[in-house]
C-alpha positions as CSV (number, residue, x, y, z in Angstrom):
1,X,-0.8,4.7,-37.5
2,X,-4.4,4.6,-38.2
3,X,-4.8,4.9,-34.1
4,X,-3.5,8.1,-33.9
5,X,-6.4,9.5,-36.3
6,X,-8.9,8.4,-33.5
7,X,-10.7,11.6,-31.6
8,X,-9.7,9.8,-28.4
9,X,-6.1,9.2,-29.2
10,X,-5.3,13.6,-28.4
11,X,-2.8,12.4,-25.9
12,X,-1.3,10.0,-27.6
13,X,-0.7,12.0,-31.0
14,X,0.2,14.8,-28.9
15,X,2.9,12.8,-27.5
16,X,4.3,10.8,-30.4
17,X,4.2,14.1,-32.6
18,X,6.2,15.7,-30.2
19,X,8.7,12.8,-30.2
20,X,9.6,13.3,-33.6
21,X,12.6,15.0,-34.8
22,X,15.8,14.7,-36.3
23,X,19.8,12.8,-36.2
24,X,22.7,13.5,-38.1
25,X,24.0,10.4,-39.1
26,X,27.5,9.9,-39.3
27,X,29.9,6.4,-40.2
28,X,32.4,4.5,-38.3
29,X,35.0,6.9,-39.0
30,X,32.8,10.1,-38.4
31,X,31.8,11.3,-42.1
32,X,29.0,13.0,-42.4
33,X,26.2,11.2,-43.8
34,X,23.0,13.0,-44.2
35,X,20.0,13.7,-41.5
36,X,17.6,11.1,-40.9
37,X,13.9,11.2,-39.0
38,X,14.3,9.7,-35.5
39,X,12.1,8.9,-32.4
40,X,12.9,9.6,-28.6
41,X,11.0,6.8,-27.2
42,X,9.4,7.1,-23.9
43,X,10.6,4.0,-21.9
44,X,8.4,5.1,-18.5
45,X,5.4,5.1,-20.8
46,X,5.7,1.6,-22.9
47,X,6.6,0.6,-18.8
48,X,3.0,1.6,-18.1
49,X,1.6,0.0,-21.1
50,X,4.0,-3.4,-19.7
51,X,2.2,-3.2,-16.8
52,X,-1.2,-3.0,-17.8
53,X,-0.7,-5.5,-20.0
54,X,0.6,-7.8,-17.1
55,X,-2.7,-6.7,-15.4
56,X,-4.7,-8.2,-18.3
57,X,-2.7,-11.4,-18.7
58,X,-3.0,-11.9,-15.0
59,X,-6.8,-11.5,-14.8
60,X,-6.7,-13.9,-18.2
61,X,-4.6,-16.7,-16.8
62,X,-5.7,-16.8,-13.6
63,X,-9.9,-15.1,-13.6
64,X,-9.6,-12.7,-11.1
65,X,-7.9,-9.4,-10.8
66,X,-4.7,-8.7,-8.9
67,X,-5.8,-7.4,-5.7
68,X,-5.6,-4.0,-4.1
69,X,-3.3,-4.3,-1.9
70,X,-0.3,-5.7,-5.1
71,X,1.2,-4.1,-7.4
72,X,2.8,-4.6,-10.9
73,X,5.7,-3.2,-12.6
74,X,7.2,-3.8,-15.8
75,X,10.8,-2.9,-17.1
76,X,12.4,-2.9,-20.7
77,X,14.8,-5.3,-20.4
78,X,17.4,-2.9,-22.3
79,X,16.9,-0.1,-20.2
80,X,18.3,-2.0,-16.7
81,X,21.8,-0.3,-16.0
82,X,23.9,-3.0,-16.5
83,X,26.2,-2.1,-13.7
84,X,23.1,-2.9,-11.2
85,X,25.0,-6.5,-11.1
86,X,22.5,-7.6,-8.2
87,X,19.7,-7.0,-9.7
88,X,20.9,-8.1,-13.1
89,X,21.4,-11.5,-11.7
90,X,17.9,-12.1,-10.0
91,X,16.4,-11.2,-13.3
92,X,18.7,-13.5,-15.3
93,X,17.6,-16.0,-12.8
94,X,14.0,-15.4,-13.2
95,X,14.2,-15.1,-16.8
96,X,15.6,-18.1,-17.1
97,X,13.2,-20.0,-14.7
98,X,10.5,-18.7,-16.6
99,X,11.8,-19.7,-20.2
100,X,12.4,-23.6,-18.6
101,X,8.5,-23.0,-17.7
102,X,7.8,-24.5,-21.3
103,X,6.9,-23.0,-24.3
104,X,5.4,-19.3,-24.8
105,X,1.9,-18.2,-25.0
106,X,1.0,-16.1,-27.7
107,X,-1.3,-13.4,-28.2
108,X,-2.1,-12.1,-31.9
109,X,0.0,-13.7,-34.9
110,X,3.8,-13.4,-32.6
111,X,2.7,-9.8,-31.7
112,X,3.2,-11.0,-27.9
113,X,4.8,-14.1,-26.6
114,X,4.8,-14.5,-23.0
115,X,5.9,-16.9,-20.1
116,X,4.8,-16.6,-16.5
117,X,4.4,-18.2,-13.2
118,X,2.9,-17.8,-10.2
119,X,4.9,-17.9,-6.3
120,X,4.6,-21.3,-4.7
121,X,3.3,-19.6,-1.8
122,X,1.0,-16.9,-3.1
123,X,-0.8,-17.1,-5.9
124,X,-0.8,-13.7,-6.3
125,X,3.3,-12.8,-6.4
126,X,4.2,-13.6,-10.5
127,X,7.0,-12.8,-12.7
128,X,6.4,-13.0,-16.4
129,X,8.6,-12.5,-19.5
130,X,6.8,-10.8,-22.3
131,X,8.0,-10.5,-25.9
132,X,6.7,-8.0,-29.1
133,X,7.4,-8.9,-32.1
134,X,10.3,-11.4,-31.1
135,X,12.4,-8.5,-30.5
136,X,11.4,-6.3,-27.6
137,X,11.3,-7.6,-23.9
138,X,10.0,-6.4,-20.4
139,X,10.2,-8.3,-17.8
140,X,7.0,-8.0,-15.2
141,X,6.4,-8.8,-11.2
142,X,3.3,-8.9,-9.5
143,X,3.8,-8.2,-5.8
144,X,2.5,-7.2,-2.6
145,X,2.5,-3.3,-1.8
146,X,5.4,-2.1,0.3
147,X,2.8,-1.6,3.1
148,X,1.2,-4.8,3.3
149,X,4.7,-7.1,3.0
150,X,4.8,-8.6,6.2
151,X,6.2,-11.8,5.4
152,X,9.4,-13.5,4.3
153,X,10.3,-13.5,0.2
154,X,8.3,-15.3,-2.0
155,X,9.5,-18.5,-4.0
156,X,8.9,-18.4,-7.8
C-alpha cells in the first residue's frame, strides 16, 4: 500500500479510503458471526485501468499507438450479466480462440498473463485476454469508433 503514501496518489487514497467499511458475516444457516472489514470495489475503474493497459500492450506488441479514430474497452469477466447469452457466447468464442493462440505472455513474475491477436483484416481491431495474478480476468477489444465503422465485421 506503499502507493497510496505518494503526494500524487490524492485521488486514489481518497477513493480506496472511502471504499472501506464494514459486513456482518453470517454462516450457512444464518448465525451471526462477527463483523469483518470489506471493500466495495469499483469495477468501472479497474475497467479503465484494463483499458489502459490494453493501450500499452498494444503499443508494445505492435510499436505504434492505436489510432484516433479506435477505441478500447475492457470488461471484468465476472461482472458480464450472465443472462446476456449473446454476448456471453462471442466472448466464450474469442476467449477461447485466443487461449488456442499459444501460450501467455507475461509481464512481472505472473502479475499479468496475456493472450492477444490482431483482425485478419485490420491490424488495428484486437481482442486480448488478460490475467492478474492467475485469478482475475478482463477481456479487451480494440476497435474502430462508432463513427468511423463503415465496413463489414472484422475476422479475429
Amino acid at each position: 500500500m506503499r502507493s497510496l503514501e505518494r503526494p500524487q496518489a490524492g485521488g486514489l487514497r481518497a477513493a480506496f479510503l472511502s471504499a472501506l467499511g464494514g459486513v456482518e458475516l453470517r454462516s450457512a444457516s444464518d448465525l451471526y458471526l462477527g463483523r469483518a472489514g470489506a471493500y466495495n470495489v469499483d469495477v468501472k475503474r479497474l475497467d479503465r485501468v484494463a483499458r489502459r493497459i490494453t493501450l500499452g500492450l498494444f503499443y508494445k506488441k505492435t510499436g505504434r499507438p492505436l489510432p484516433r479514430d479506435y477505441t478500447a474497452k475492457a470488461y471484468l469477466l465476472s461482472q458480464i450479466d450472465p443472462s446476456a447469452t449473446d454476448a456471453i457466447a462471442r466472448l466464450s468464442g474469442m476467449v477461447d480462440a485466443l487461449g488456442a493462440g499459444g501460450a501467455p505472455a507475461f509481464v512481472g513474475r505472473r502479475v499479468l498473463s496475456y493472450w492477444w491477436h490482431s483482425a485478419v483484416d485490420d491490424p488495428n481491431a484486437s481482442a486480448w485476454l488478460l490475467i492478474f495474478y492467475e485469478r482475475v480476468s478482463w477481456v479487451a477489444i480494440t476497435t474502430p469508433r462508432a463513427s468511423s465503422v463503415n465496413h463489414p465485421a472484422r475476422r479475429i
